[in-house]
Backbone and ligand atoms as CSV (ligand in chain L), in Angstrom:
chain,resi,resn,atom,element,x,y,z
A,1,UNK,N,N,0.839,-1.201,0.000
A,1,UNK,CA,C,0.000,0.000,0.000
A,1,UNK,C,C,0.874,1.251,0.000
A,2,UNK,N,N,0.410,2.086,-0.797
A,2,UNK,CA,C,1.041,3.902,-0.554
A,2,UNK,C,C,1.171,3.897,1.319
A,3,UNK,N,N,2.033,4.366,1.177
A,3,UNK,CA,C,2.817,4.648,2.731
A,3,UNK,C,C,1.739,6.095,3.180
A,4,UNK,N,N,1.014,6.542,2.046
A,4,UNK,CA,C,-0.212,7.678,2.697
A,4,UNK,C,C,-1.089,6.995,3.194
A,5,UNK,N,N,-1.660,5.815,2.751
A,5,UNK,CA,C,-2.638,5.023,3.260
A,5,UNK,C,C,-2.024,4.630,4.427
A,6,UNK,N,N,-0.820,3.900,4.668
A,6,UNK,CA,C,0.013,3.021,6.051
A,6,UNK,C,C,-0.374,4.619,7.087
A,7,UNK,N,N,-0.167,5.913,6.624
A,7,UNK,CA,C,0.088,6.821,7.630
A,7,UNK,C,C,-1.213,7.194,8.182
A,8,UNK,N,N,-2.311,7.250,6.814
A,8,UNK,CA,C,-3.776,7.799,7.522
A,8,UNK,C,C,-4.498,6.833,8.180
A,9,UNK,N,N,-4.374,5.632,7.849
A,9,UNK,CA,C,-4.777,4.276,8.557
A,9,UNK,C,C,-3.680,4.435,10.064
A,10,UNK,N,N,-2.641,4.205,9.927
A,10,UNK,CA,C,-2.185,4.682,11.615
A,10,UNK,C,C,-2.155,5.461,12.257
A,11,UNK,N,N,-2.832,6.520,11.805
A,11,UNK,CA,C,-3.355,7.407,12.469
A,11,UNK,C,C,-4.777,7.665,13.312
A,12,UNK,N,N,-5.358,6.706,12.580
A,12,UNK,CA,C,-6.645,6.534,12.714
A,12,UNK,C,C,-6.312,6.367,14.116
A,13,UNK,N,N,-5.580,5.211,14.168
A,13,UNK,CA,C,-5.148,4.136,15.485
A,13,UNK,C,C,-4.609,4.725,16.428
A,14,UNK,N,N,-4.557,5.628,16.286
A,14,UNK,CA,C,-3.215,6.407,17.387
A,14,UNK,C,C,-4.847,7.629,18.333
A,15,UNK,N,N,-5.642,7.894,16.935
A,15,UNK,CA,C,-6.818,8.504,17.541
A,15,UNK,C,C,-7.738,7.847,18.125
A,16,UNK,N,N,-7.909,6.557,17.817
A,16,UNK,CA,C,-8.833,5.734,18.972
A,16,UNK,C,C,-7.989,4.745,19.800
A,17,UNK,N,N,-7.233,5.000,19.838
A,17,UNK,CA,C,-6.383,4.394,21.468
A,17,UNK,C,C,-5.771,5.061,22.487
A,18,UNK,N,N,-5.348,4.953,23.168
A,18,UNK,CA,C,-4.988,5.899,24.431
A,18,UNK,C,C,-3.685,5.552,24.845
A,19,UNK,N,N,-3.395,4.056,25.104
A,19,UNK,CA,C,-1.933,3.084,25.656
A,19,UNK,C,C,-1.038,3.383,24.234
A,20,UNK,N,N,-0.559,4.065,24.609
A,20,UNK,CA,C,0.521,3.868,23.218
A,20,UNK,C,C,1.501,2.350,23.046
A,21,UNK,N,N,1.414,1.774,23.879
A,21,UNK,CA,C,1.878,0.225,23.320
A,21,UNK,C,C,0.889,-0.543,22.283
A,22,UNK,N,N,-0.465,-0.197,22.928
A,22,UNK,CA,C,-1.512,-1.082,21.827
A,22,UNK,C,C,-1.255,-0.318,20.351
A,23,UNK,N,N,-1.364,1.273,20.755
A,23,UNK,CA,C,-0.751,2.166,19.200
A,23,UNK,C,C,0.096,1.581,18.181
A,24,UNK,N,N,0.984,1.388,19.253
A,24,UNK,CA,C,2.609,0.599,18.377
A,24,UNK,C,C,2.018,-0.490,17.885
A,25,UNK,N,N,1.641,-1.523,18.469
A,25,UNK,CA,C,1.358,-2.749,18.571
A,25,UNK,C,C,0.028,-2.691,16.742
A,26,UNK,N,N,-0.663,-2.031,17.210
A,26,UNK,CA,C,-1.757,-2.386,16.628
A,26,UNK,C,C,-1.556,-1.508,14.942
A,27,UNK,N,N,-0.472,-1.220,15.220
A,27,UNK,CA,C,-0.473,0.006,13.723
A,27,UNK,C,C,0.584,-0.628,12.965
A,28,UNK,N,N,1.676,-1.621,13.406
A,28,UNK,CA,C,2.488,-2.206,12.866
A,28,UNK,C,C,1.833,-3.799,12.404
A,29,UNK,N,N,0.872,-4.244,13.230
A,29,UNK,CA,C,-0.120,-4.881,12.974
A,29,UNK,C,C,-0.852,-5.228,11.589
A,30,UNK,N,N,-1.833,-3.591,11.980
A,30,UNK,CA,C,-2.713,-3.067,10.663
A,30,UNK,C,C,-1.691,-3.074,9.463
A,31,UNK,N,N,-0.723,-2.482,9.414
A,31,UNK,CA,C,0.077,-2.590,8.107
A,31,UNK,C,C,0.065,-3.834,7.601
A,32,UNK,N,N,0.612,-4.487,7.924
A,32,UNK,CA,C,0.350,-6.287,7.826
A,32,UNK,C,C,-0.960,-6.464,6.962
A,33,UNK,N,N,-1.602,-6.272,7.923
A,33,UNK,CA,C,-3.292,-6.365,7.232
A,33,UNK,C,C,-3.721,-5.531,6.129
A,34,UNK,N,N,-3.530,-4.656,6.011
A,34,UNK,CA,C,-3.930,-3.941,4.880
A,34,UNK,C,C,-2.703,-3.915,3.537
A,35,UNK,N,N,-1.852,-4.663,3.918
A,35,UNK,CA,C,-0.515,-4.838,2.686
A,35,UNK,C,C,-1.303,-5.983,1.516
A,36,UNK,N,N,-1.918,-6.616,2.644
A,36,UNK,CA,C,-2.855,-8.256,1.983
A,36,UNK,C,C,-3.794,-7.749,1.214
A,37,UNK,N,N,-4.113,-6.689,0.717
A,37,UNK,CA,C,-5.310,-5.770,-0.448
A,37,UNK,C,C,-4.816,-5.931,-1.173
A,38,UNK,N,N,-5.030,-5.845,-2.553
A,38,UNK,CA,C,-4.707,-5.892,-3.868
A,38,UNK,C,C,-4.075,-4.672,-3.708
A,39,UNK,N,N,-2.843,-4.224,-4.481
A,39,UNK,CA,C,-2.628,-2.663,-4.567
A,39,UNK,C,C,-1.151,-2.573,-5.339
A,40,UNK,N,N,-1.234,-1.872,-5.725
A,40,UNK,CA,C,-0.063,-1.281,-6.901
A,40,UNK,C,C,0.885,-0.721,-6.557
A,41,UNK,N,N,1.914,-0.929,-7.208
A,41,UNK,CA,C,2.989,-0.278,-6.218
A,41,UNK,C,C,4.055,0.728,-7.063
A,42,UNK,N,N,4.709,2.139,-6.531
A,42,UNK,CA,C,5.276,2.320,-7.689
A,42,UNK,C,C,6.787,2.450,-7.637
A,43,UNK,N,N,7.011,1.555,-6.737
A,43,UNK,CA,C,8.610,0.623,-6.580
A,43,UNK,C,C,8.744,-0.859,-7.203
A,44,UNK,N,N,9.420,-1.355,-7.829
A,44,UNK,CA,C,9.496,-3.140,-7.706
A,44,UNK,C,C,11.170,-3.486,-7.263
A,45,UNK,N,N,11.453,-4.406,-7.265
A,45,UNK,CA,C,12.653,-4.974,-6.706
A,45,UNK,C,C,13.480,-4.702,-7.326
A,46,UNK,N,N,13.334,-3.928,-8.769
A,46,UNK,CA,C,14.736,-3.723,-9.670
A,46,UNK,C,C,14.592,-1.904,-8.573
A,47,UNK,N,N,13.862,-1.915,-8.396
A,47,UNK,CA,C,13.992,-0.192,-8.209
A,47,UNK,C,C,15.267,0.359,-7.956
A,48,UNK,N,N,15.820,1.325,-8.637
A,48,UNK,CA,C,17.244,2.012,-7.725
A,48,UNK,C,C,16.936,2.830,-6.721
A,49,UNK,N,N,17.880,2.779,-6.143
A,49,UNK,CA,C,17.821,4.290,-4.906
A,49,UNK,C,C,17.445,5.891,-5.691
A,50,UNK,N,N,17.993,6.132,-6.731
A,50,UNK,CA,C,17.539,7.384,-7.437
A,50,UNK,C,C,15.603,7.359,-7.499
A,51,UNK,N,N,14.921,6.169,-7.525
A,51,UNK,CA,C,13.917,6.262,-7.851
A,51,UNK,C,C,12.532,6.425,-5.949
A,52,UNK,N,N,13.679,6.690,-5.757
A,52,UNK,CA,C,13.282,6.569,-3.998
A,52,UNK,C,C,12.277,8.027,-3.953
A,53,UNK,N,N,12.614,9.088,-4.896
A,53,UNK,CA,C,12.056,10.011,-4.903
A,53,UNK,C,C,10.736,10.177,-4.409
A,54,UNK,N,N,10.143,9.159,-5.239
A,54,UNK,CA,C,8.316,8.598,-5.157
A,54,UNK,C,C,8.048,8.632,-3.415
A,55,UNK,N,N,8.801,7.666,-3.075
A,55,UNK,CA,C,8.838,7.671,-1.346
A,55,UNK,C,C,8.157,8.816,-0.776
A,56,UNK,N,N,9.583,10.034,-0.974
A,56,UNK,CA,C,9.183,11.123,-0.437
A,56,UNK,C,C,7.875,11.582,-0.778
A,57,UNK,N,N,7.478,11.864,-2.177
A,57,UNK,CA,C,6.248,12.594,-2.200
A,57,UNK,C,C,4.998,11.631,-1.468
A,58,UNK,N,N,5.048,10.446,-1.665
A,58,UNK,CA,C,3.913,9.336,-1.018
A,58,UNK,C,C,3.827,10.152,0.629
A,59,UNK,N,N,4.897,9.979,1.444
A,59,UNK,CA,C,5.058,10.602,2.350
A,59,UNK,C,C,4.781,11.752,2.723
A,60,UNK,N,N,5.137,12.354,1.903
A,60,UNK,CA,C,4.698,14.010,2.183
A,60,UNK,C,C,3.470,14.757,2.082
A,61,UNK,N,N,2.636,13.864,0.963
A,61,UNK,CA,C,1.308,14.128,0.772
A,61,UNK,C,C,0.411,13.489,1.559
A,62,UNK,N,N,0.750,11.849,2.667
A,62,UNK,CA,C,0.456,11.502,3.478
A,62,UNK,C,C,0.597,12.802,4.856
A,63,UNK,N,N,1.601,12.605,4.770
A,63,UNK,CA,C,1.998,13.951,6.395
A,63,UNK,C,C,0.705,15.465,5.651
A,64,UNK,N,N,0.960,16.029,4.721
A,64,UNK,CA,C,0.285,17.201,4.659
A,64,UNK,C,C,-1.197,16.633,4.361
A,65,UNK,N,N,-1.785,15.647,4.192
A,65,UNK,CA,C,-2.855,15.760,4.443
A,65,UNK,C,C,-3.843,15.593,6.254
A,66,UNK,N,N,-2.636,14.675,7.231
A,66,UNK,CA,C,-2.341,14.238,7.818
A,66,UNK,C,C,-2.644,15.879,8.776
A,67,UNK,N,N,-1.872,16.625,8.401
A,67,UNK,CA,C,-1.168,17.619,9.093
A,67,UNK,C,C,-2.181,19.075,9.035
A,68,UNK,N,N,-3.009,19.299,7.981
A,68,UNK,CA,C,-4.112,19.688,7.663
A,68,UNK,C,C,-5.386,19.620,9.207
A,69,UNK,N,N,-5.614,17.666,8.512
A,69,UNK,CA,C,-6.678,17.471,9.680
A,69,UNK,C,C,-6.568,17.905,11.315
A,70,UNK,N,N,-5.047,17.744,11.349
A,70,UNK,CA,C,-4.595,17.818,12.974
A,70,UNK,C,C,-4.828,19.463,12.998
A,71,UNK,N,N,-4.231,20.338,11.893
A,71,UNK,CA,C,-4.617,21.612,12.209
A,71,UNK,C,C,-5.818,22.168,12.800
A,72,UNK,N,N,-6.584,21.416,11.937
A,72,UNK,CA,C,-8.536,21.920,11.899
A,72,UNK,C,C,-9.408,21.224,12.959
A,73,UNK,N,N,-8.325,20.210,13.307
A,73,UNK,CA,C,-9.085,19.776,14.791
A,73,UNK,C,C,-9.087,20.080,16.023
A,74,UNK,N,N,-9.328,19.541,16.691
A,74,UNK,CA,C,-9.380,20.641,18.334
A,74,UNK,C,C,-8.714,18.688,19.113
A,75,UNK,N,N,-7.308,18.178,18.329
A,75,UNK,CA,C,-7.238,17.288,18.929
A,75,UNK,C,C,-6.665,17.751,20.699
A,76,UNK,N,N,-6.695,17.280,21.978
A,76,UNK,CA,C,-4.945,17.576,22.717
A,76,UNK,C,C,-4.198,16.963,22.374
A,77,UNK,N,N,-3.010,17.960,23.305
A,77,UNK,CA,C,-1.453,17.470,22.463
A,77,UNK,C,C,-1.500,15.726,22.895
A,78,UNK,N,N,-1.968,15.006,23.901
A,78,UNK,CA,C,-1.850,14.132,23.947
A,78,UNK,C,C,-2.399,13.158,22.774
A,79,UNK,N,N,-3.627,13.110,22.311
A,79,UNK,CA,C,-4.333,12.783,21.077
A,79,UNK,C,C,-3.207,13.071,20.041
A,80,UNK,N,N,-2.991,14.167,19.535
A,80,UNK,CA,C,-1.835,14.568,18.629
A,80,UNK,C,C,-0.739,13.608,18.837
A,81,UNK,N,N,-0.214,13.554,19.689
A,81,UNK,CA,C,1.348,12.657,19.828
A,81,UNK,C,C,0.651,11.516,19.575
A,82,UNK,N,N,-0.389,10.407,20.110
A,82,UNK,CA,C,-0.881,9.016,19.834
A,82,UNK,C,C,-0.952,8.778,18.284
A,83,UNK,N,N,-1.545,10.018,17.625
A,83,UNK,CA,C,-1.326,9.724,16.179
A,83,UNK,C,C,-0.822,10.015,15.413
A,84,UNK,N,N,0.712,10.481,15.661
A,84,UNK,CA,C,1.601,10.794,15.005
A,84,UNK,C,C,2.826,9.601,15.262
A,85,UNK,N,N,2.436,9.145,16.491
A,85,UNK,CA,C,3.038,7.409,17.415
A,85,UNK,C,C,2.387,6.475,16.219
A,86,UNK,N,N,1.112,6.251,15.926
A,86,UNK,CA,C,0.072,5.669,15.300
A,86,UNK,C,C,0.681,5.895,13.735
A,87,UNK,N,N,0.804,7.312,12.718
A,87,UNK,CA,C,1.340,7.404,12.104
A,87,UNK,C,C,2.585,6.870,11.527
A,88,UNK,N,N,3.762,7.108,12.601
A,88,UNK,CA,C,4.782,6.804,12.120
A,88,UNK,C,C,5.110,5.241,12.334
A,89,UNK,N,N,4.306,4.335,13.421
A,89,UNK,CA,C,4.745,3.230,13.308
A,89,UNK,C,C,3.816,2.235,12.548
A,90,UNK,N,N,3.085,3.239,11.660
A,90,UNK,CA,C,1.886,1.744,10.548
A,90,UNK,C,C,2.886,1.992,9.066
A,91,UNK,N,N,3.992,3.222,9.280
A,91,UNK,CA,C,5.269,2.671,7.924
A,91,UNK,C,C,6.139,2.591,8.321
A,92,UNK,N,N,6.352,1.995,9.669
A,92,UNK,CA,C,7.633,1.434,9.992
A,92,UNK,C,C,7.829,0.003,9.189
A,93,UNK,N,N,7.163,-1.036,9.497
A,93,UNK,CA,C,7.073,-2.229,8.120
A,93,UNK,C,C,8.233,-1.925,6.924
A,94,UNK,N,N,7.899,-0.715,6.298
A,94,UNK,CA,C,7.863,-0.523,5.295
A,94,UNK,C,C,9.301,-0.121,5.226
A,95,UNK,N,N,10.005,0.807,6.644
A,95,UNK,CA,C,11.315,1.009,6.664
A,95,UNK,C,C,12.232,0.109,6.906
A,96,UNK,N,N,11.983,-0.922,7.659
A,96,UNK,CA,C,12.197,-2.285,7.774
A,96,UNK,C,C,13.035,-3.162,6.662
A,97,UNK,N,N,12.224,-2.983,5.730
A,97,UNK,CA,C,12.006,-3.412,4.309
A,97,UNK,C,C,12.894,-2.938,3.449
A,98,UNK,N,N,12.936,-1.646,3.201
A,98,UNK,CA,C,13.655,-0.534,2.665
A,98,UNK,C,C,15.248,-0.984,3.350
A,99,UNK,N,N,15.306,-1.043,5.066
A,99,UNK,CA,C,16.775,-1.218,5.466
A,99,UNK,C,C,17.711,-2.696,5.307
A,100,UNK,N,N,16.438,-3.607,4.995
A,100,UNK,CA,C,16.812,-4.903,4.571
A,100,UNK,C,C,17.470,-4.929,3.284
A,101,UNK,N,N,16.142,-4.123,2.273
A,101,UNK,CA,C,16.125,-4.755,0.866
A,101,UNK,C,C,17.560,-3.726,0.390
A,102,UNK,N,N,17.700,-2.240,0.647
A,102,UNK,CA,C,18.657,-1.129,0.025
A,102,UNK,C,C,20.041,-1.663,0.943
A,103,UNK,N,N,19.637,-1.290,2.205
A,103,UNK,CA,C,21.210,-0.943,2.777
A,103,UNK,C,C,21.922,-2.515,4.089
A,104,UNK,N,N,21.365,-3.702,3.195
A,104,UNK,CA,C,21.752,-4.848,3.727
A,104,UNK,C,C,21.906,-5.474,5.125
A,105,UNK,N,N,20.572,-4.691,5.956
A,105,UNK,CA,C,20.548,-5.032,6.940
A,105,UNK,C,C,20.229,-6.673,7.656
A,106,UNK,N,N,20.824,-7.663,7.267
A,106,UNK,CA,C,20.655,-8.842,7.373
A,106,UNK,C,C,19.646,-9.325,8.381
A,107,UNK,N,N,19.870,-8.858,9.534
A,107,UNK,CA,C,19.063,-9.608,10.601
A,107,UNK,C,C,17.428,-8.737,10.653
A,108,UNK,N,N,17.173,-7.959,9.413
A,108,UNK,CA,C,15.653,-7.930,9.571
A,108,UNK,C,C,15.252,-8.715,8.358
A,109,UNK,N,N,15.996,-9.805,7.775
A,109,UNK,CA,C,15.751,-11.255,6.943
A,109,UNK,C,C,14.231,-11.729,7.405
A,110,UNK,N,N,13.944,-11.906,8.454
A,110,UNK,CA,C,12.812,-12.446,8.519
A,110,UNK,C,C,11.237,-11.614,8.706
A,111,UNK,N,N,11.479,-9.747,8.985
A,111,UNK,CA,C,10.831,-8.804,8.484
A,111,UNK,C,C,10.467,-8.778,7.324
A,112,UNK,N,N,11.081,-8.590,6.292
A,112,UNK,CA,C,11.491,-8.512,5.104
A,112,UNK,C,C,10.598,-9.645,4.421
A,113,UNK,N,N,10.593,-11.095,4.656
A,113,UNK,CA,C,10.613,-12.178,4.647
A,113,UNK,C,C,8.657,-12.545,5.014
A,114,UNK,N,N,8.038,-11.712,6.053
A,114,UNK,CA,C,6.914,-11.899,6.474
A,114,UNK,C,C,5.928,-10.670,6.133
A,115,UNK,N,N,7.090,-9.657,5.409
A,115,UNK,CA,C,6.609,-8.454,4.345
A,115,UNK,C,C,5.999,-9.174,3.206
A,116,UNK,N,N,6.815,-9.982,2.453
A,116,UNK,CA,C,6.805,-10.298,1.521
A,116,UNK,C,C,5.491,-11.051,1.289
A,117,UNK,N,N,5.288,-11.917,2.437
A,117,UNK,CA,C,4.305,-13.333,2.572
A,117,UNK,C,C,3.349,-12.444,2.687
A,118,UNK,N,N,3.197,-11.248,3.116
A,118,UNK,CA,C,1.326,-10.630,3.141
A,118,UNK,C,C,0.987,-10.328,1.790
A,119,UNK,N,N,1.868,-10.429,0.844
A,119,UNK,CA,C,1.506,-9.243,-0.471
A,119,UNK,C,C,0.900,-10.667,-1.095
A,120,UNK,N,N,-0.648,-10.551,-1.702
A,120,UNK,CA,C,-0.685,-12.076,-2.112
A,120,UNK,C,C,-0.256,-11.989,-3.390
A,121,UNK,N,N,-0.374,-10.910,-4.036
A,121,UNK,CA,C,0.159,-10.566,-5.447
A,121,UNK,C,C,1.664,-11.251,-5.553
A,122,UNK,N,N,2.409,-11.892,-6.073
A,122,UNK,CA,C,3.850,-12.047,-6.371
A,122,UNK,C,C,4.377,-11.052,-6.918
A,123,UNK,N,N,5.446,-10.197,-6.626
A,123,UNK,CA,C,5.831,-9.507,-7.449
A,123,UNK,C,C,6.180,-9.950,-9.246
A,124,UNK,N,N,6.146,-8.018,-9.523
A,124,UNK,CA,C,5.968,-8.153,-11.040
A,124,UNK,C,C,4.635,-8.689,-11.741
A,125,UNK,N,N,3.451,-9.094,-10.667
A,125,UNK,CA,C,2.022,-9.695,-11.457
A,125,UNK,C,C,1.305,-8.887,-11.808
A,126,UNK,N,N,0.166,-8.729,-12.516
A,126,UNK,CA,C,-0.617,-7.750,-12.247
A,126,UNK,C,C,-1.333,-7.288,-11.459
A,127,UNK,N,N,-1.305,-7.342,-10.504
A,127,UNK,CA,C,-1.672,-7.367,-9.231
A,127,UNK,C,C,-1.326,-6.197,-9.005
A,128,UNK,N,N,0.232,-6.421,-8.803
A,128,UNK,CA,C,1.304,-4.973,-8.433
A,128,UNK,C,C,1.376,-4.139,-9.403
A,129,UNK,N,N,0.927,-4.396,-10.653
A,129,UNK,CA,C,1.072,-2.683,-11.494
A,129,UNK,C,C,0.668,-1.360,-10.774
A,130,UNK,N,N,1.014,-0.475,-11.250
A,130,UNK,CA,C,1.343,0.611,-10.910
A,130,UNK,C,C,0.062,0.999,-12.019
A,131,UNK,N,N,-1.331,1.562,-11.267
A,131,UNK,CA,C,-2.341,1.790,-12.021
A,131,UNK,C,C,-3.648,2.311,-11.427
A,132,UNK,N,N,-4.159,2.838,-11.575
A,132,UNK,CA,C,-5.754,3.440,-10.939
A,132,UNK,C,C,-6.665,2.092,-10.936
A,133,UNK,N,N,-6.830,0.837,-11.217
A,133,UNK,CA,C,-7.284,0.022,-10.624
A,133,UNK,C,C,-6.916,-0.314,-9.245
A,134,UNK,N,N,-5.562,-0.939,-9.478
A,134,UNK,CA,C,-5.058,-1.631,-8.459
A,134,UNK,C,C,-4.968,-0.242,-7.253
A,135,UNK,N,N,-4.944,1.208,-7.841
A,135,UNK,CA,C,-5.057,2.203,-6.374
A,135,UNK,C,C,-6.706,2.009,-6.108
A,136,UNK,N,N,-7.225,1.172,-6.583
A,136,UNK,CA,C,-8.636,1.364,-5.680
A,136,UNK,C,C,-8.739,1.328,-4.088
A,137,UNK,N,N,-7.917,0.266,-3.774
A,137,UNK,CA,C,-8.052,0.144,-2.382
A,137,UNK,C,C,-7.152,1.238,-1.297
A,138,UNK,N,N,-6.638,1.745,-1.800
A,138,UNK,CA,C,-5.627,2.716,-1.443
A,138,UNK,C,C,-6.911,3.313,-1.266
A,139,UNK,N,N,-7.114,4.031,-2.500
A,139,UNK,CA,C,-8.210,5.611,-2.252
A,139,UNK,C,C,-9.189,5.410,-1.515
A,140,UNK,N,N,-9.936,3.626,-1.210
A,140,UNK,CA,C,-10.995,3.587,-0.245
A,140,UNK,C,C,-10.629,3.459,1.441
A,141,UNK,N,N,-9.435,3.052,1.507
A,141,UNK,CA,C,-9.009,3.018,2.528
A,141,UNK,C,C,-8.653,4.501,3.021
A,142,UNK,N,N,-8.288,5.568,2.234
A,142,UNK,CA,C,-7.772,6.409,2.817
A,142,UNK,C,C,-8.388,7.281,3.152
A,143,UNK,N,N,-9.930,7.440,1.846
A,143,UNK,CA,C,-10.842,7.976,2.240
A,143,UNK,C,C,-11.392,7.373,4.004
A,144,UNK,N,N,-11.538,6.137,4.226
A,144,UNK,CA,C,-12.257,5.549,5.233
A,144,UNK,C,C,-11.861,6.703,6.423
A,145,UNK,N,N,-10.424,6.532,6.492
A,145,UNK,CA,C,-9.518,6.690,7.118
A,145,UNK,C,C,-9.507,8.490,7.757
A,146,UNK,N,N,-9.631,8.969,6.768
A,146,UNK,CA,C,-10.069,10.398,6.654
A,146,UNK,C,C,-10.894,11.362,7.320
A,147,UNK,N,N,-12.570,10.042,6.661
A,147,UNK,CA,C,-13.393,10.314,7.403
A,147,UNK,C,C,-13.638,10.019,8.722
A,148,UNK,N,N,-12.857,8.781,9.555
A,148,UNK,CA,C,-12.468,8.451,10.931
A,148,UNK,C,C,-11.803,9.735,11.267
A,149,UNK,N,N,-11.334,10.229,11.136
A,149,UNK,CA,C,-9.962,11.450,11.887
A,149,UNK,C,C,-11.206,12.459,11.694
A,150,UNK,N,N,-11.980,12.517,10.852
A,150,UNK,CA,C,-12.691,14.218,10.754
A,150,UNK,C,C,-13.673,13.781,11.961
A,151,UNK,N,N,-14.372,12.755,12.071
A,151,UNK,CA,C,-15.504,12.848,13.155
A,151,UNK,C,C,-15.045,13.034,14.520
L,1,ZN,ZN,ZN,4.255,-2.630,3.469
């Protein structure tokens, strides 16, 4: 999934929980779970590091939409920190992945490894194209997600 979806979906989580262990717990979790959607991706395994670019904007348009809602809400700072806790650890997975697959971090082999096993798509299928089908579940999830944080 777009790492905007991993962020507005853990955010969600960070706004309806209170224990920030279940936060952690349950947002590194949810990633898991929502990786298992059909969804497109616009990295594959040949990707170079030059093409990391995408990352950032996925990210950034996650955080500024992210960053918007928190403006216009009347969260407290405590609420605020749970879902920005919530936020940053539903794309931790994903950095995991990134420190395995780019910069050869060996012993997250079996991260990496139980990343892989949620995606039911195999890489390179059509499954994983990079396409406004396969973002369906992205845009419904994020909408969901959205509308959780506005109420
Ligand atoms: Zn992932």
């Amino acid at each position: 999934m777009l790492l905007s979806t991993h962020a507005l979906t853990g955010a969600v989580v960070g706004k309806t929980f209170n224990n920030v262990w279940i936060i952690i717990i349950l947002s590194i979790v949810l990633h898991y779970i929502i990786d298992a959607f059909r969804h497109g991706e616009y990295l594959n395994r040949n990707s170079k590091l030059n093409e990391f670019w995408k990352v950032a904007v996925d990210i950034i348009i996650g955080l500024a939409i992210l960053g918007i809602i928190i403006y216009f809400s009347d969260l407290s700072q405590i609420k605020t920190r749970n879902v920005l806790i919530g936020t940053f650890f539903s794309m931790f997975p994903d950095l995991l992945t990134f420190l395995y697959w780019k910069l050869n971090f060996n012993f997250l082999k079996k991260s990496f490894d139980l990343h892989a096993w949620v995606h039911r798509y195999p890489p390179f299928s059509k499954g994983r194209d990079w396409n406004l089908k396969n973002a369906a579940n992205d845009i419904i999830l994020s909408l969901i997600a959205i509308a959780l944080l506005l109420l």
